[in-house]
ROMARNU-730314 format. One record per atom (N, C-alpha, C): x, y, z negated. Coordinates in steps of 0.1 Angstrom, whole numbers, padded with zeros to 4 digits, always signed. Layout:
BEGIN
XYZ ...
END
This chain:
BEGIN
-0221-0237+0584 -0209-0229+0582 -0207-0219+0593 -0204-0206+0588 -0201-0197+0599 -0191-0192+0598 -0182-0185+0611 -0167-0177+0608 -0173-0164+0608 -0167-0154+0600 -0168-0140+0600 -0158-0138+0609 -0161-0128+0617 -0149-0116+0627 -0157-0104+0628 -0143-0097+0622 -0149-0085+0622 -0147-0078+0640 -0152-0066+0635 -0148-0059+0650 -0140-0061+0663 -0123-0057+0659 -0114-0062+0664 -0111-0073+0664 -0121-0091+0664 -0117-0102+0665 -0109-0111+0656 -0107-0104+0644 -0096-0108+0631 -0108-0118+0626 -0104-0129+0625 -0112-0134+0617 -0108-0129+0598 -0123-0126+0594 -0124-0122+0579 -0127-0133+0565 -0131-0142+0573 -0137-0147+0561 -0147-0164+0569 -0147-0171+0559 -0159-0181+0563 -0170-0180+0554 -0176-0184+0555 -0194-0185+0550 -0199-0201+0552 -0198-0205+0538 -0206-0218+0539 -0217-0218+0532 -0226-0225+0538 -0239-0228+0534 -0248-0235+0537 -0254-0245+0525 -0260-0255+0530 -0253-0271+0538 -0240-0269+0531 -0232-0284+0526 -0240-0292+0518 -0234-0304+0518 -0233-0314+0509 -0228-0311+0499 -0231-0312+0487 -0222-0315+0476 -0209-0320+0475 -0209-0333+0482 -0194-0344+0481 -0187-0339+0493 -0186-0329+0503 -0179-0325+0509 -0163-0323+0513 -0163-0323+0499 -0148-0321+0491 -0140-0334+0487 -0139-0342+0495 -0139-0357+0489 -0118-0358+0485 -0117-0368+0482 -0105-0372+0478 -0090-0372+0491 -0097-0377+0503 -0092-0374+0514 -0089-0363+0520 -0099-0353+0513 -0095-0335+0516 -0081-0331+0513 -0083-0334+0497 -0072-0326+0493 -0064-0332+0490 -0051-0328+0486 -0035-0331+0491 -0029-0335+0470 -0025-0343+0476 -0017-0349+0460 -0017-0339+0450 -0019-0333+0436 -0009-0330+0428 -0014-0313+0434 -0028-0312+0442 -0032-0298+0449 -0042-0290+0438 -0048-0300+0424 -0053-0295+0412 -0046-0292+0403 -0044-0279+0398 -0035-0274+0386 -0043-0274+0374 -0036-0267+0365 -0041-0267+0351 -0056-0252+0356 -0047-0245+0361 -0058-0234+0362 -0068-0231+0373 -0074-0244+0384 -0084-0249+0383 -0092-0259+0380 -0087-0260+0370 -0095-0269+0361 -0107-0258+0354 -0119-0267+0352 -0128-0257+0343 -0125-0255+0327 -0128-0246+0322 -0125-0244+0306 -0129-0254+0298 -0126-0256+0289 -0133-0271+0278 -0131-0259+0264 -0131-0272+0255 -0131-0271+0240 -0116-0275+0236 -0111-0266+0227 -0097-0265+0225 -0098-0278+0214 -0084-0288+0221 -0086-0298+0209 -0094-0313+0213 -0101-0302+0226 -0106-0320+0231 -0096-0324+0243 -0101-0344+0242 -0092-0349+0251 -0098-0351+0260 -0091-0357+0279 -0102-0359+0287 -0100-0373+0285 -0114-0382+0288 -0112-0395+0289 -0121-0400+0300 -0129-0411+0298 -0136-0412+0310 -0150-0426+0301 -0160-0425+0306 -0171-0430+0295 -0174-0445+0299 -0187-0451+0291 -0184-0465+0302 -0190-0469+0315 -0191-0450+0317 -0196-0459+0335 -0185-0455+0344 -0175-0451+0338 -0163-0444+0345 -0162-0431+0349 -0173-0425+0342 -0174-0408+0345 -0168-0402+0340 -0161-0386+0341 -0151-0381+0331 -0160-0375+0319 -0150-0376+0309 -0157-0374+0296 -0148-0367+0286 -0150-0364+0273 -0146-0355+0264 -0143-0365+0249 -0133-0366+0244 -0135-0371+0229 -0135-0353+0223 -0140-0355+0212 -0144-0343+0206 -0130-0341+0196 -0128-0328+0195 -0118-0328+0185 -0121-0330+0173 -0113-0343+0164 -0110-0345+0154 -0102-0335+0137 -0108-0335+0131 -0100-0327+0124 -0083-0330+0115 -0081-0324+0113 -0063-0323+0105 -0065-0335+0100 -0056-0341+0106 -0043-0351+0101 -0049-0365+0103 -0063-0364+0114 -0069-0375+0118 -0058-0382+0135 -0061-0393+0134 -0055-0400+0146 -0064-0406+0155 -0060-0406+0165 -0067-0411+0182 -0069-0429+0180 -0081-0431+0176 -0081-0445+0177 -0086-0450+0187 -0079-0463+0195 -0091-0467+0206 -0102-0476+0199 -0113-0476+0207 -0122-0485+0197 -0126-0498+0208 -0115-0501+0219 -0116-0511+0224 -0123-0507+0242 -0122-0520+0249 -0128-0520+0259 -0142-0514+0261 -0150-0509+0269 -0155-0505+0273 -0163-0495+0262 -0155-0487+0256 -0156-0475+0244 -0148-0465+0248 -0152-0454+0248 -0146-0439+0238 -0136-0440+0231 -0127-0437+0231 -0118-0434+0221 -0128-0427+0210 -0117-0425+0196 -0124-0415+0188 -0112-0410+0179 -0115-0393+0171 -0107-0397+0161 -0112-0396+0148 -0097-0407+0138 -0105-0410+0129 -0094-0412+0117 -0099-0408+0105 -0091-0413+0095 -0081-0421+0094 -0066-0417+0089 -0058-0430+0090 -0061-0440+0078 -0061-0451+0088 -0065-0462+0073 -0048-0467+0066 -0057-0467+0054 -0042-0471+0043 -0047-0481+0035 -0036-0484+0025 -0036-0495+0019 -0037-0483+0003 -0047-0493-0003 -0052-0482-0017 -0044-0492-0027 -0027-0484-0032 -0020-0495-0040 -0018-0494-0053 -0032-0490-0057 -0034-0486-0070 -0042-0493-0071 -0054-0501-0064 -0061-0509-0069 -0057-0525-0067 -0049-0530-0059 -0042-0539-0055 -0027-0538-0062 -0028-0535-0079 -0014-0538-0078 -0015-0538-0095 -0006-0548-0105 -0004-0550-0117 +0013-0544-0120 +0012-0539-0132 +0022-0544-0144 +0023-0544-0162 +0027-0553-0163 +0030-0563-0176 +0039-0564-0185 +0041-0566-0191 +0050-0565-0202 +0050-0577-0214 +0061-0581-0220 +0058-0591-0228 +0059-0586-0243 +0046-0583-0252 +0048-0578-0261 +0048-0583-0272 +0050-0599-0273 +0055-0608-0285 +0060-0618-0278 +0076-0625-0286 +0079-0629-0279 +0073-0642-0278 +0078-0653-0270 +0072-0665-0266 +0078-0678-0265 +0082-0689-0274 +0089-0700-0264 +0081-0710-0263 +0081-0710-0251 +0077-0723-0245 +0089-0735-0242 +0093-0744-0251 +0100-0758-0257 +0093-0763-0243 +0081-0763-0239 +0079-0775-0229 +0069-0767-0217 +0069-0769-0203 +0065-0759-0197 +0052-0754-0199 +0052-0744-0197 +0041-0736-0199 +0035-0720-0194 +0025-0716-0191 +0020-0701-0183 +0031-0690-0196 +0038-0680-0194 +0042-0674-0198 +0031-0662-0200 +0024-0657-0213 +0018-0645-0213 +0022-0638-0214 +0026-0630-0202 +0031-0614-0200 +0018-0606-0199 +0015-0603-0214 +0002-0596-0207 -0002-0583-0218 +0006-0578-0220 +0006-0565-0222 +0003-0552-0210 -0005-0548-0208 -0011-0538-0195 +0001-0526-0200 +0010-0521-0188 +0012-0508-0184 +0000-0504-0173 -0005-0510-0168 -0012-0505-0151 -0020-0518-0147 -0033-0515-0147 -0039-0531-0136 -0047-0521-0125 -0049-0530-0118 -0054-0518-0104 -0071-0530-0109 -0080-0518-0103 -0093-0518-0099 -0096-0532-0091 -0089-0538-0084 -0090-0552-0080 -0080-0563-0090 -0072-0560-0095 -0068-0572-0103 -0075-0573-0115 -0073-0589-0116 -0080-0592-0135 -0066-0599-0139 -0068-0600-0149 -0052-0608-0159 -0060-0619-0174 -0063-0629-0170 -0062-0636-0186 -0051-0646-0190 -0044-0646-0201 -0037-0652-0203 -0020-0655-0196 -0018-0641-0191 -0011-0643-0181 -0009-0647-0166 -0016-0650-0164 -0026-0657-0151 -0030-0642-0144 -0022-0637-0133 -0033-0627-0127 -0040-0632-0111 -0053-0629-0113 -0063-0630-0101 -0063-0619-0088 -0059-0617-0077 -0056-0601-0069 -0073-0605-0065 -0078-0594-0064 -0088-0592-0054 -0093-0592-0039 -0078-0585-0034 -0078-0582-0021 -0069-0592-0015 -0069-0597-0001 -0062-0600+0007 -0049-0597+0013 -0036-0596+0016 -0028-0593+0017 -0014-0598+0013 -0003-0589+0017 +0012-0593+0016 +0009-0585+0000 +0018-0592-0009 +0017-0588-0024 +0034-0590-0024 +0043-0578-0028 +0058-0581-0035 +0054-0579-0054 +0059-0591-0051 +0057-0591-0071 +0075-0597-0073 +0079-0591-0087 +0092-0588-0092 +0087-0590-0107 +0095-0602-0112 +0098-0607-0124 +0106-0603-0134 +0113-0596-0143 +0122-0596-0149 +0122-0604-0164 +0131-0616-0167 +0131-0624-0181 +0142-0619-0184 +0139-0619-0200 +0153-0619-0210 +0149-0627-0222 +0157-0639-0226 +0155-0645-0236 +0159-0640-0249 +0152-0649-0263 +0154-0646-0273 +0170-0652-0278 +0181-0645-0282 +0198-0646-0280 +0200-0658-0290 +0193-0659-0300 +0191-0669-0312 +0186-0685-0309 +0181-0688-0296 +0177-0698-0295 +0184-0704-0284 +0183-0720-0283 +0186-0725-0274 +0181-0734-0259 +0168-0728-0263 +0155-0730-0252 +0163-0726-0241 +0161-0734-0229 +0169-0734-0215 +0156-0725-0208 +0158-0709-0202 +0151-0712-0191 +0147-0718-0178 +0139-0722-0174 +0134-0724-0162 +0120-0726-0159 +0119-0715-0147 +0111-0709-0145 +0104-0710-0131 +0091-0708-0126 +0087-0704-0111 +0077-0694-0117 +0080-0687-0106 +0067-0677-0102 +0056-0688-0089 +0042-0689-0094 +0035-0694-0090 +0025-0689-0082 +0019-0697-0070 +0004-0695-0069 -0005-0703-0070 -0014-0699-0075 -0028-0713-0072 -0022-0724-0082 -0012-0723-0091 -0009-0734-0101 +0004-0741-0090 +0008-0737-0080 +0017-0745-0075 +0033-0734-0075 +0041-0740-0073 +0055-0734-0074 +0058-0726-0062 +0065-0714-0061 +0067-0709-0048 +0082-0711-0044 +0083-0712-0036 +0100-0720-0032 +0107-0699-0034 +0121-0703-0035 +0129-0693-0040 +0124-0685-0053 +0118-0691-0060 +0109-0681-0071 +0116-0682-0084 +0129-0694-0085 +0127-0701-0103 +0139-0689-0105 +0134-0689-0118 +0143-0681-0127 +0150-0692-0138 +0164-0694-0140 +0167-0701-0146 +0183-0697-0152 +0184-0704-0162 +0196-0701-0168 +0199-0712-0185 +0208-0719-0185 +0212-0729-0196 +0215-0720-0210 +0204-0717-0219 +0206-0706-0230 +0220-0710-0238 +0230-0709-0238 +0242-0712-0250 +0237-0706-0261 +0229-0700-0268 +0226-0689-0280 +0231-0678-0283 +0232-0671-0268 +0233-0661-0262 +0222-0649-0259 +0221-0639-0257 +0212-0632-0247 +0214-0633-0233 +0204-0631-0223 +0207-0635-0211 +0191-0630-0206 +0199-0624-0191 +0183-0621-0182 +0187-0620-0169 +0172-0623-0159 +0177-0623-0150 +0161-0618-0141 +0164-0617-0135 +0154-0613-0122 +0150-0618-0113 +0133-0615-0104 +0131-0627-0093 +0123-0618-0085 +0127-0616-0076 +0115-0608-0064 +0113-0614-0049 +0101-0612-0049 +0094-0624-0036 +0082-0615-0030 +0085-0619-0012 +0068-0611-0007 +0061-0625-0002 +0052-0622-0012 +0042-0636-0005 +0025-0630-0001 +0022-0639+0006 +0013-0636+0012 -0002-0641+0003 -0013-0634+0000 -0027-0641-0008 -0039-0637-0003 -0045-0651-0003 -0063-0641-0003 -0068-0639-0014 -0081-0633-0008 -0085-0629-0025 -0091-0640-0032 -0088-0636-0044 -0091-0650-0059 -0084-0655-0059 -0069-0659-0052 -0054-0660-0055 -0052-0660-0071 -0044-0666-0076 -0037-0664-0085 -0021-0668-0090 -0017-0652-0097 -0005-0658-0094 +0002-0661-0111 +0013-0667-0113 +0017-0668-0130 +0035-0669-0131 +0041-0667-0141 +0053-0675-0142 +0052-0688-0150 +0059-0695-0149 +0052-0711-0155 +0066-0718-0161 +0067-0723-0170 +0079-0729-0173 +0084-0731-0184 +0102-0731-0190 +0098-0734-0200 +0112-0721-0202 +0112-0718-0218 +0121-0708-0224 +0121-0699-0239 +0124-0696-0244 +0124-0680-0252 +0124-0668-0250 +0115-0666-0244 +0114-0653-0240 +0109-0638-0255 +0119-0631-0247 +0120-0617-0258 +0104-0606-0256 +0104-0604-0265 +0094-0598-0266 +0088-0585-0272 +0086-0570-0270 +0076-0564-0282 +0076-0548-0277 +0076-0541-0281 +0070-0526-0274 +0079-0520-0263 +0094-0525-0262 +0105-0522-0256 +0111-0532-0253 +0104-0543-0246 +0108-0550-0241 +0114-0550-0228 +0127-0564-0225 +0130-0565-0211 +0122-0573-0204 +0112-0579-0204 +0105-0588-0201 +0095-0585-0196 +0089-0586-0181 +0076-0581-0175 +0074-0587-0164 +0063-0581-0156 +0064-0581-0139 +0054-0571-0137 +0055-0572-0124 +0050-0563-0116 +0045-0566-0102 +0031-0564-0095 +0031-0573-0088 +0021-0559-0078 +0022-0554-0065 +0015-0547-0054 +0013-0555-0044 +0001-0546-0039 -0004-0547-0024 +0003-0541-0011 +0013-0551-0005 +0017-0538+0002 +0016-0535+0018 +0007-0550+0020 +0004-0546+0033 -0010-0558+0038 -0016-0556+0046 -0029-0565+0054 -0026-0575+0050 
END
């Protein structure tokens, strides 16, 4: 390292050469003494991070409407597609298009297709989900006015009863309906039904159906 002075003794300038590299250590400089504009230029868009040997690093910019995932301990971030739930193929609905009584319990076939997603199957009323997840499925019954078949009802899984599920009402030979909505949880090959006993109304314009989505992991 050398001092410049010029003529008159002013010092001008210093002249280094032939340092170390790491000369500049952490102990030099003073808190909060790096600004934004000596920093070196990057790529607009990237973030800084640091890699897995703790060196500084770059995630690369991601394109529109992607999000910053971590991908865990000793990883990179990255970005990446937001994941969603596809609830068109995880999701039914039904309709009852002749009516039905069931005098003694029995699977109610609601099984007129408005909509089956790409993961459900349906026989006989009986639907199978594909996927794993929280599923809200919503019932709606209306009996046939002329009869005296009592409803009562569960929405099921696996052939067993789900507690808060029954649909029920003492028919006087009346019309009457009522409604049931539940979030239950399934893996896949689940199956879910209404089961029980009643007169249920039925035919192109019917009140009678369900409907059953995927609506979350």
């Amino acid at each position: 390292m050398a001092i410049v002075i010029n003529g008159s003794g002013t010092v001008t300038g210093i002249s280094v050469g032939g340092l170390p590299d790491d000369i500049v250590d952490a102990g030099t400089l003073a808190d909060n003494a790096v600004g934004l504009a000596q920093m070196a230029g990057g790529t607009d868009g990237n973030i800084i991070t640091y890699d897995t040997s703790g060196n500084p690093a770059v995630v690369a910019t991601g394109s529109d409407g992607q999000v910053l995932t971590s991908a865990g301990a000793d990883a990179v971030p990255a970005f990446e597609a937001v994941a969603g739930i596809d609830c068109d193929a995880d999701a039914w609905h039904y309709y009852m298009g002749t009516s039905q009584e069931n005098s003694s319990a029995a699977v109610f076939d609601i099984g007129t297709a408005v909509s089956t997603g790409s993961n459900i199957t349906e026989s006989g009323g009986v639907i199978t989900v594909g996927t794993a997840g929280w599923y809200l499925i919503t019932v709606d019954a209306g009996n046939w006015g002329n009869d005296s078949t009592a409803t009562d009802t569960h929405i099921r899984k696996n052939n067993t009863n789900i507690a808060n599920s029954r649909i029920y009402w003492a028919n006087a030979a009346s019309y009457a309906g009522k409604s049931r909505t539940i979030i239950i949880e399934a893996s896949a090959s689940d199956t879910f039904d209404v089961y029980g006993t009643g007169y249920w109304y039925g035919d192109s314009d019917t009140m009678v159906g369900w409907t059953g989505v995927r609506i979350g992991a």
